[in-house]
Structures are given as structure tokens and as C-alpha cells.
C-alpha positions as CSV (number, residue, x, y, z in Angstrom):
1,X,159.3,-62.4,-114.8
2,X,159.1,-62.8,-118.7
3,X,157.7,-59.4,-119.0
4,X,161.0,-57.5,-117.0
5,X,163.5,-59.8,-119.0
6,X,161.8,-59.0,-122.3
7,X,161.7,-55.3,-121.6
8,X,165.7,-55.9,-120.5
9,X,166.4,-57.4,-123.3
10,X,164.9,-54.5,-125.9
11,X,166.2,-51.7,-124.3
12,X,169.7,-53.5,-123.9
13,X,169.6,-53.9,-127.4
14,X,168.2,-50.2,-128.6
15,X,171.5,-49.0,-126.8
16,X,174.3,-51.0,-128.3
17,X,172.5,-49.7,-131.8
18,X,172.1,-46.1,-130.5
19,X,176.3,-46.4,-129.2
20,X,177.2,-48.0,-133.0
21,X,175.2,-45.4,-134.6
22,X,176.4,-42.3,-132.4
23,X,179.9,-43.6,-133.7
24,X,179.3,-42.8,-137.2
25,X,177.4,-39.4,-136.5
26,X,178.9,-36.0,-138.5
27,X,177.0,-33.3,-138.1
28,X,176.9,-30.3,-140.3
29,X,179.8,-28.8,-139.4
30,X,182.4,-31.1,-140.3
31,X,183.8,-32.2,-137.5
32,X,183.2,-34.9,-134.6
33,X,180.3,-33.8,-132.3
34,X,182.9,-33.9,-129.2
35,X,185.7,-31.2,-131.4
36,X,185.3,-27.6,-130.3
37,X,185.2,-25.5,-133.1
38,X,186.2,-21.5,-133.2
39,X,182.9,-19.8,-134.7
40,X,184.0,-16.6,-136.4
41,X,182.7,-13.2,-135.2
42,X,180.1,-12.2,-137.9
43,X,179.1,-9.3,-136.4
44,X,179.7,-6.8,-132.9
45,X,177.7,-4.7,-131.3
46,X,178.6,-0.8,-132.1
47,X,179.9,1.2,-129.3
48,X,178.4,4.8,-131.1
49,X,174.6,4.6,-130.8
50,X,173.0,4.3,-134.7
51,X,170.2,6.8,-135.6
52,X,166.9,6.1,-136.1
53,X,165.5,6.2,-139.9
54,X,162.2,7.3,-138.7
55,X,159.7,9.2,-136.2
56,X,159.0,7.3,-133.3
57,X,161.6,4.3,-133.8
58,X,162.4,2.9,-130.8
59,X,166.0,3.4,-129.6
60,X,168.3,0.8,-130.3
61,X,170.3,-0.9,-127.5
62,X,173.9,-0.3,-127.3
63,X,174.9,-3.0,-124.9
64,X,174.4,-6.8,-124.9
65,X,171.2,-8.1,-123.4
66,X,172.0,-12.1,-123.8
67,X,172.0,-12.3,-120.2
68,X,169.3,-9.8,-119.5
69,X,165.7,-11.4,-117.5
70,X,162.9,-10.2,-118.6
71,X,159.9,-12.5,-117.6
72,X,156.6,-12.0,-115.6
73,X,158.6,-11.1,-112.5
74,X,161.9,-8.9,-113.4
75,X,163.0,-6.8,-115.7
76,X,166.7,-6.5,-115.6
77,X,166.7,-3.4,-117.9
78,X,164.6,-1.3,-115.4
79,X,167.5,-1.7,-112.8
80,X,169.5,1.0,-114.7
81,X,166.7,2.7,-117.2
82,X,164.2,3.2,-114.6
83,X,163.5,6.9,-113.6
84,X,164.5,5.7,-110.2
85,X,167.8,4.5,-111.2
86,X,168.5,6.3,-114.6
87,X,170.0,9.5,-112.8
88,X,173.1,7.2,-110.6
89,X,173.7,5.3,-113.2
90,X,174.1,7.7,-116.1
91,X,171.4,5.6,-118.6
92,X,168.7,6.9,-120.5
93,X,165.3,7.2,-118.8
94,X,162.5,5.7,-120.4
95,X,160.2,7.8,-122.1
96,X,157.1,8.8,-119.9
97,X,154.7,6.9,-122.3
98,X,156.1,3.6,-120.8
99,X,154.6,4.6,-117.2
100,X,150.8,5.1,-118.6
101,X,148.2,2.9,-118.9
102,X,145.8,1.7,-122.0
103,X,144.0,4.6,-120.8
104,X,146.9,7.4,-120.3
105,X,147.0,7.4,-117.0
106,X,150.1,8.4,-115.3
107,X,151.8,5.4,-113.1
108,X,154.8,5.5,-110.9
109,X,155.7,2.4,-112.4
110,X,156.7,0.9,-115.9
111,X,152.6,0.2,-117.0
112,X,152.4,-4.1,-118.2
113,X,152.1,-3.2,-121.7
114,X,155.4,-1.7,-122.1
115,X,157.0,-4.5,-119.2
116,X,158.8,-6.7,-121.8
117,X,161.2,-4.0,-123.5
118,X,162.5,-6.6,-126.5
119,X,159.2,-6.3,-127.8
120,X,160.0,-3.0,-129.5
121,X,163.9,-2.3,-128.5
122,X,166.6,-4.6,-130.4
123,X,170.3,-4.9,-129.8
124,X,171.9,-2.9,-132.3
125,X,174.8,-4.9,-134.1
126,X,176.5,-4.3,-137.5
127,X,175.6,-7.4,-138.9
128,X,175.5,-8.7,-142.7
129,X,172.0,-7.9,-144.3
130,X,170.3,-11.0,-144.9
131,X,167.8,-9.9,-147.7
132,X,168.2,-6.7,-149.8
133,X,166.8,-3.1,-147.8
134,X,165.7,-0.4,-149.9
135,X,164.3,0.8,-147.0
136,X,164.8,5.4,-147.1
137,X,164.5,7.2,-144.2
138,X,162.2,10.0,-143.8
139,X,164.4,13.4,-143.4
């Protein structure tokens, strides 16, 4: 009985001093942690496709994936850029390297080492460079 009250009795009192000190908290914004806040739009994705600065980049994408699953068991990218679908619904196919294997045989469909497509393909957005590039491309 002594054992449950003093357990009571130390949480009760770790939450009235997590309640006063969640009053005071400001967080780095500025403002209460409970006042929406409008977040300014730093960058946007491009409607006209960017071109690549090198042989063999991979394509950018065009379109937002921030809903997009890609995980062991779908790829929601496939549903339109598969060679199945690519034709009704006017996206690019994949290239045919994505359907071999390590060993270059031809598969019917997208091999496992090319199954996770932000491995290699990025959104493309015109966002702020964050360091300086003085990266050229090759002509």
C-alpha cells in the first residue's frame, strides 16, 4: 500500500512541474507552441523539366512525391512510369536498365536494385543554394 501511494505521489508531483514548466515554454520560433504560424514558400517545384549537367544523370522529377510509398511492398511511382502503365498515362517509361538484374538479365519487372527510385531520382525544386556550386557541366 505504501509502495502505490508513493508511486502516486511522485508522478502527481512530476506533472504539476511538467504543467508549470510547459507554461513558460517558447520555442524557436517566437511564438506560443499552440499559435499557427504562416511559413513562407522558399521554394516550388518547376513546371518545365531542368536539364541534366551531365551523361547519365538521372532525370529529375517534375511533380511532388511527399505523398509517394515507396517501401518493401509498393512503389507508387511504378503506377504511372511502369512500361505497363507509361503509354495510358502519358509518363515517361523507365529506362530498360531498371528491368535487369546484377547480371543483365532482362526482367519483366522493375529488378530490386533499382525498386526504391529516390535513391537516384530527386524532386526538382528551384530552391536557394545552401553552399556555393562551381559545379560546370560537361557540353
Amino acid at each position: 500500500m505504501k509502495k502505490i501511494f508513493f508511486t502516486s505521489a511522485i508522478t502527481a508531483s512530476a506533472l504539476f512541474a511538467s504543467i508549470a514548466v510547459a507554461q513558460n515554454v517558447e520555442t524557436l520560433r517566437g511564438v506560443g507552441v499552440d499559435e499557427p504560424i504562416a511559413v513562407e514558400d522558399v521554394f516550388h517545384q518547376d513546371e518545365s523539366r531542368f536539364t541534366r549537367n551531365y551523361r547519365q544523370q538521372p532525370p529529375l522529377i517534375p511533380h511532388s512525391v511527399d505523398q509517394y510509398q515507396i517501401d518493401l511492398k509498393a512503389n507508387r511511382c511504378l503506377s504511372c512510369h511502369d512500361w505497363t502503365n507509361a503509354g495510358e498515362r502519358k509518363a515517361p517509361t523507365l529506362s530498360m536498365t531498371h528491368y535487369q538484374d546484377r547480371e543483365g538479365n532482362q526482367l519483366d519487372t522493375v529488378a530490386g536494385t533499382r525498386w526504391f527510385c529516390n535513391q537516384c531520382h530527386v524532386p526538382q525544386a528551384d530552391a536557394p543554394e545552401l553552399v556555393e556550386n562551381i559545379f560546370e557541366p560537361s557540353n
